[in-house]
N, C-alpha and C positions, 0 to 999 in steps of 0.2 A: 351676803354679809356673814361672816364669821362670831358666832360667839361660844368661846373656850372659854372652860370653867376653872380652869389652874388657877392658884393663888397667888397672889403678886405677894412679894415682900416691899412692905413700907417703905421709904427712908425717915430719917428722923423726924417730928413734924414740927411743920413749919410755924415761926411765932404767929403769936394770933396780929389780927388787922386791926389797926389803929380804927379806931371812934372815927366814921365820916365829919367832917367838917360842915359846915352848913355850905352849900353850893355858893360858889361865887356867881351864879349865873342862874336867872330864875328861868323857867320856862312857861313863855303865854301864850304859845299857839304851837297847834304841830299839826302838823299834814302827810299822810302817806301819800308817796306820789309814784311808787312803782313795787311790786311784789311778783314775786315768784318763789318755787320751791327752796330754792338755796337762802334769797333774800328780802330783806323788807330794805326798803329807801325810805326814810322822811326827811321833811324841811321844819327843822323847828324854827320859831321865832325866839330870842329870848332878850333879859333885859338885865342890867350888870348894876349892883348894889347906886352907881353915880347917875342912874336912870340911860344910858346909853344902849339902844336897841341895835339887836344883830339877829344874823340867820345863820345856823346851820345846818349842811345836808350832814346827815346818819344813816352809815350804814349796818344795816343788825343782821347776824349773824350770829350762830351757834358756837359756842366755842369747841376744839376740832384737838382730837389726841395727835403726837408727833411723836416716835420712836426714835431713837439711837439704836440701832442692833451693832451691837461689839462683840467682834469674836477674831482672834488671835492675832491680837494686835493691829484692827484692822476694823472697817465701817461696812455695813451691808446698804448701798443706798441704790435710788433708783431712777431712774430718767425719764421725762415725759415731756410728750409737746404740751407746752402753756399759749394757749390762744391769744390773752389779753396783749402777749409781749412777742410773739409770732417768734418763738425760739423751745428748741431743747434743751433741758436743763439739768443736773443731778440734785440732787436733794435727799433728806432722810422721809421714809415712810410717814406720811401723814395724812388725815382724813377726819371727814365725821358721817354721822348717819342721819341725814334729813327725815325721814322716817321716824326716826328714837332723840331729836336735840336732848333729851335728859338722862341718855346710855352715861351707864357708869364709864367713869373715864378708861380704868383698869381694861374692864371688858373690849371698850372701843380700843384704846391702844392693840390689844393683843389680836380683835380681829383685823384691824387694818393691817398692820405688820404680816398677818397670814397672806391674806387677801393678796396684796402688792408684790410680798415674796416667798410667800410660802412656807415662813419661818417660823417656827413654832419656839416660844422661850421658856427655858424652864424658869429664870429667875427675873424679876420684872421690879424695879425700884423707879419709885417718882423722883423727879432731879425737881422740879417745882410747874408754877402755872405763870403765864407772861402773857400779855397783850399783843395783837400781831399791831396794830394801827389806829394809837387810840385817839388819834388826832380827828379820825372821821368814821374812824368804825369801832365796833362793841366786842369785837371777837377777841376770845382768847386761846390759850391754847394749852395743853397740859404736855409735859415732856417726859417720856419715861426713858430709863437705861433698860435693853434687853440684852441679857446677858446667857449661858447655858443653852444655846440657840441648836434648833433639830429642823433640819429641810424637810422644804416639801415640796407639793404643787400650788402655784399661785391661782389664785380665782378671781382674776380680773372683770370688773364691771366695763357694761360697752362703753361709758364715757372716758375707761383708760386703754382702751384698746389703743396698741403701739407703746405700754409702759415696759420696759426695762430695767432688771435689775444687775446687779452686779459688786462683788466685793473690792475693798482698797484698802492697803494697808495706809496705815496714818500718814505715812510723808507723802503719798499720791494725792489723798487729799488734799493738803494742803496747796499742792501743785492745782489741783484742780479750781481753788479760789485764788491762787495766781490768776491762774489766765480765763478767769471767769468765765467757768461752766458750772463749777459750784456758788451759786450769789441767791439762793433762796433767805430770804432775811429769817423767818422763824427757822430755818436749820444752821444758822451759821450763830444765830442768840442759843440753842441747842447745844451747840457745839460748845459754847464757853460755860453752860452748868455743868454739861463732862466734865470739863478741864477743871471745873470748879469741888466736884463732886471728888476726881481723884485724885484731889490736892498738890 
């Protein structure tokens, strides 16, 4: 695991979060029913203000940095086999550190980005934070623009052994989520705070 001490630069900061609402759904019962290093699973029971009882599974999970590396006109992204969906896929650099769930995000951006491609960013701006699946899971995600990018050697951990990187200018991209081999949802929601961020 990679941690660089370079300085990110900010982007503007984001408005503050609205006053939570009072839950529309109470919670009376919860049960862990599977864990591991990456995950907790539980079953909550809950009940909805008209007394109507439900259950749902939660999956908890850390939320996990995701990089854009942009450099001359063009995306540094990287390919790996994904088990759940028995396919190769491209995608932007992303990760977290089970070890550290409380690593500053900064930091984790910049070591994952190393780690996956070796890239070292002189200029590092947050685009914001988004939810991968809040329908059944807790996880979020933080997205940064890495920009002033300087190569290196990657340091793949054994569970990305077979990871691939490789640069695209913008219109190959594109092409790429034509014909779906780019279809990572948190890189493609990534992809539209760029477009967002460079107006």
């Amino acid at each position: 695991m990679t941690h660089d001490a370079q300085e990110a630069v900010p982007a503007a900061p984001e408005p503050a979060a609205p006053e939570p609402a009072a839950p529309e759904l109470a919670t009376i019962g919860s049960l862990v029913v599977y864990r591991n290093r990456w995950m907790t699973v539980r079953e909550d029971r809950t009940r909805r203000p008209d007394g109507y009882e439900g259950v749902f599974g939660v999956v908890e999970k850390p939320d996990f940095a995701l990089v854009v590396p942009w450099s001359d006109g063009g995306f540094h992204l990287v390919e790996q086999y994904r088990y759940p969906v028995r396919g190769r896929y491209w995608e932007f650099p992303q990760g977290s550190w089970e070890d550290d769930p409380a690593a500053d995000p900064v930091e984790l951006a910049r070591g994952e980005l190393a780690e996956e491609t070796g890239l070292r960013a002189g200029r590092m701006t947050r685009l914001g934070h988004l939810f991968e699946a809040y329908g059944y899971c807790d996880q979020g995600f933080h997205v940064f623009l890495a920009e002033d990018l300087t190569a290196g050697r990657p340091r793949l951990e054994e569970t990305e052994a077979g990871l691939v990187t490789r640069w695209f200018p913008e219109a190959e991209l594109w092409r790429l989520v034509a014909e779906g081999t780019f279809k990572d949802a948190p890189s493609l929601a990534a992809l539209a705070l760029f477009h967002r961020h460079r107006g």
